[in-house]
C-alpha positions in Angstrom: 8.2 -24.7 -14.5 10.7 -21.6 -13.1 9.1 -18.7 -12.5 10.8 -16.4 -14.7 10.3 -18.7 -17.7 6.2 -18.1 -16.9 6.4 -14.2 -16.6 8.9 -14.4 -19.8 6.0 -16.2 -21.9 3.1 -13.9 -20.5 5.0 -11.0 -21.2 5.5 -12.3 -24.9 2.3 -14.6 -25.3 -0.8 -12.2 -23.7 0.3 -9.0 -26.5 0.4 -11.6 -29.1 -2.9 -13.3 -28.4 -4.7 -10.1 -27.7 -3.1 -8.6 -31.2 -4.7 -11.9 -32.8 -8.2 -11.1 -31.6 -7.8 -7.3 -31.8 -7.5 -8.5 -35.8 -10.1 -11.3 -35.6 -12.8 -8.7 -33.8 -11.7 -5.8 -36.3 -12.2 -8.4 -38.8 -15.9 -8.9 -38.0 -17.0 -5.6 -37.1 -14.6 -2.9 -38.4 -11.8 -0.7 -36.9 -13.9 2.2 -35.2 -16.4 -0.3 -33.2 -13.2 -2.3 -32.1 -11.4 0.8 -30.7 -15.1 2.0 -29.2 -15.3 -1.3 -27.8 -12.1 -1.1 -26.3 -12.9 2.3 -24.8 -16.3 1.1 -23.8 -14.3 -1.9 -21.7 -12.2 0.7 -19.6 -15.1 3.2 -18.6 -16.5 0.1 -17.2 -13.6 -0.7 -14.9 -13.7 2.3 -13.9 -17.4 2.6 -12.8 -17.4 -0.9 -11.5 -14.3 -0.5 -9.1 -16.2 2.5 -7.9 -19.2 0.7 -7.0 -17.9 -2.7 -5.7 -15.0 -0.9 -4.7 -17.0 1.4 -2.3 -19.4 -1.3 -1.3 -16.2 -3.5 -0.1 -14.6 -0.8 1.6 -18.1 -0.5 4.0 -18.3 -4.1 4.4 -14.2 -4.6 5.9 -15.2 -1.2 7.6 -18.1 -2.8 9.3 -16.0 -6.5 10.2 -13.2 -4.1 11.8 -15.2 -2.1 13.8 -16.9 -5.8 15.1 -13.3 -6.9 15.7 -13.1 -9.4 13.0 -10.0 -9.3 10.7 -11.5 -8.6 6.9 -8.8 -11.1 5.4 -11.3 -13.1 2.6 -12.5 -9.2 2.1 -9.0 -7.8 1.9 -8.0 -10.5 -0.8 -11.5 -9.7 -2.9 -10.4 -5.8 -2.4 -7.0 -6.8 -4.4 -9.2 -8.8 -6.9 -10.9 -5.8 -7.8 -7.8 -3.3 -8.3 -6.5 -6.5 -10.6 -10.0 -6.5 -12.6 -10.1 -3.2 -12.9 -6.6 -2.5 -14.3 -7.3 -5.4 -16.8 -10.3 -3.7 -17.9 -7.9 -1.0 -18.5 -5.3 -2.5 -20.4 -6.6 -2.7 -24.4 -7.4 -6.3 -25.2 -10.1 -8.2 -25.3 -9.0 -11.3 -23.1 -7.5 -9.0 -20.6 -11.4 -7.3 -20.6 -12.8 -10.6 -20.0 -10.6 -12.1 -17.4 -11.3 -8.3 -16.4 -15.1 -8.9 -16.7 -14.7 -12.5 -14.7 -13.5 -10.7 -11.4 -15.9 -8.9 -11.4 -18.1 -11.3 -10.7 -18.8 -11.5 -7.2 -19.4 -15.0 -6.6 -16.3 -15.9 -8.5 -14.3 -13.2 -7.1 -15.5 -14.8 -3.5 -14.6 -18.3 -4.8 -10.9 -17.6 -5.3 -10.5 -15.4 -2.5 -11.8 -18.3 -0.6 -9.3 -20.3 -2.1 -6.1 -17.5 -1.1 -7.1 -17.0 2.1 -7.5 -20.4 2.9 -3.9 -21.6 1.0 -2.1 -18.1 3.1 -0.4 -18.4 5.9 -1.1 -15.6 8.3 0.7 -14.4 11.6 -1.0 -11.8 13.6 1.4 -10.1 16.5 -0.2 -8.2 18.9 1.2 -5.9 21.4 2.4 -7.9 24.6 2.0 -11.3 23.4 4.7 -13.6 23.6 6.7 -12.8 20.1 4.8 -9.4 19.5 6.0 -5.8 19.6 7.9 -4.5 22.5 9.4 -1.1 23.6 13.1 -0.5 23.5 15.4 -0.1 26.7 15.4 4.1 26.3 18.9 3.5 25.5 20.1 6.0 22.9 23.8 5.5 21.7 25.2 8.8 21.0 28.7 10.7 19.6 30.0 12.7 22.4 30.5 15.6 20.3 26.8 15.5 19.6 25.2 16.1 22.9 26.0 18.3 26.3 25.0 17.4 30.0 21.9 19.5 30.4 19.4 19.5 33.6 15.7 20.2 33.4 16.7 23.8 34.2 17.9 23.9 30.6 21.9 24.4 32.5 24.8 22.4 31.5 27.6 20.6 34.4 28.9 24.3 34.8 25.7 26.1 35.9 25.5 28.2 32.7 23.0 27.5 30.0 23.6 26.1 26.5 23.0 29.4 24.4 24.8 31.5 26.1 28.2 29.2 26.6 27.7 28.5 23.2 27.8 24.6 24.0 26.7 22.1 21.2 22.7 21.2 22.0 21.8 17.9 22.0 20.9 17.1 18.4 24.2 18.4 17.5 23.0 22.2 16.7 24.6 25.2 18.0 23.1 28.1 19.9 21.6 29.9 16.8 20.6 27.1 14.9 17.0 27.5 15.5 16.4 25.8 18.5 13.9 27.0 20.9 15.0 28.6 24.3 13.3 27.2 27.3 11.9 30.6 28.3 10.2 30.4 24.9 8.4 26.9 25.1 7.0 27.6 28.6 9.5 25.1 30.2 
């Protein structure tokens, strides 16, 4: 089944099913409890991505300063913003799938099952493949920089603000840049 047809029927089906239970729950126990209960449902998100929330953040703090990537940790972390914005969102289903993630042996089970179905590259400075420093080449206009020593003199022995020569980031004399006698150069 595409993709698009998926997100298409979510986007129609989940407001449709939670209207039908919003009616069926109203139904049973009026229209103030429902909305209360709905309420009720979001301050709890809220206080339980603070407390699992926090209590994950010290446990991937703890694995990284041991050296060990958090990934099973990192995927439970996204778990929690997802159950927590559910719990948000007014519905009841939405509260309960909500409700589910929060459950930490649950919530470890799937992100068991993501970490183990990813496919992760780590790159590491100086490793075959990994990051590595540029040449220092630079690729400038010509009108945009002058020939300048480290006496802060251009090819003709006289310095850039007063010959009124372009600087090297293409502003002139009085454009704000700093003099060398003023840097302590």
């Amino acid at each position: 089944m595409p993709l698009g047809l998926i997100l298409l029927l979510a986007l129609i089906g989940l407001p449709l099913i939670e209207i039908a239970v919003f009616v069926e729950v109203g139904s049973e126990i009026g229209a103030v409890p429902t909305i209360l209960l709905t309420v009720l449902t979001a301050l709890a998100g809220t206080v339980m991505l603070r407390m699992q929330g926090l209590s994950l953040l010290t446990r991937m703090r703890a694995e990284m300063d041991r050296g060990e990537v958090p990934g099973e940790d990192i995927v439970q972390g996204a778990l929690i913003v997802v159950a927590s914005f559910l719990l948000l969102v007014p519905g009841f289903v939405t509260d309960a799938v909500g409700i589910a993630l929060f459950i930490p042996p649950l919530r470890s089970l799937i992100a068991r099952a993501v970490v183990r179905n990813a496919r992760v590259t780590v790159v590491r400075p100086g490793q075959p493949g990994g990051a590595r420093r540029g040449d220092g080449v630079v690729d400038l206009d010509p009108d945009a920089w002058s020939d300048v020593n480290q006496n802060g003199r251009n090819g003709n022995g006289d310095t850039p603000w007063n010959t009124g020569d372009r600087l090297t980031d293409g502003r002139g004399p009085n454009d704000g840049a700093a003099r060398p006698d003023e840097t302590g150069r």
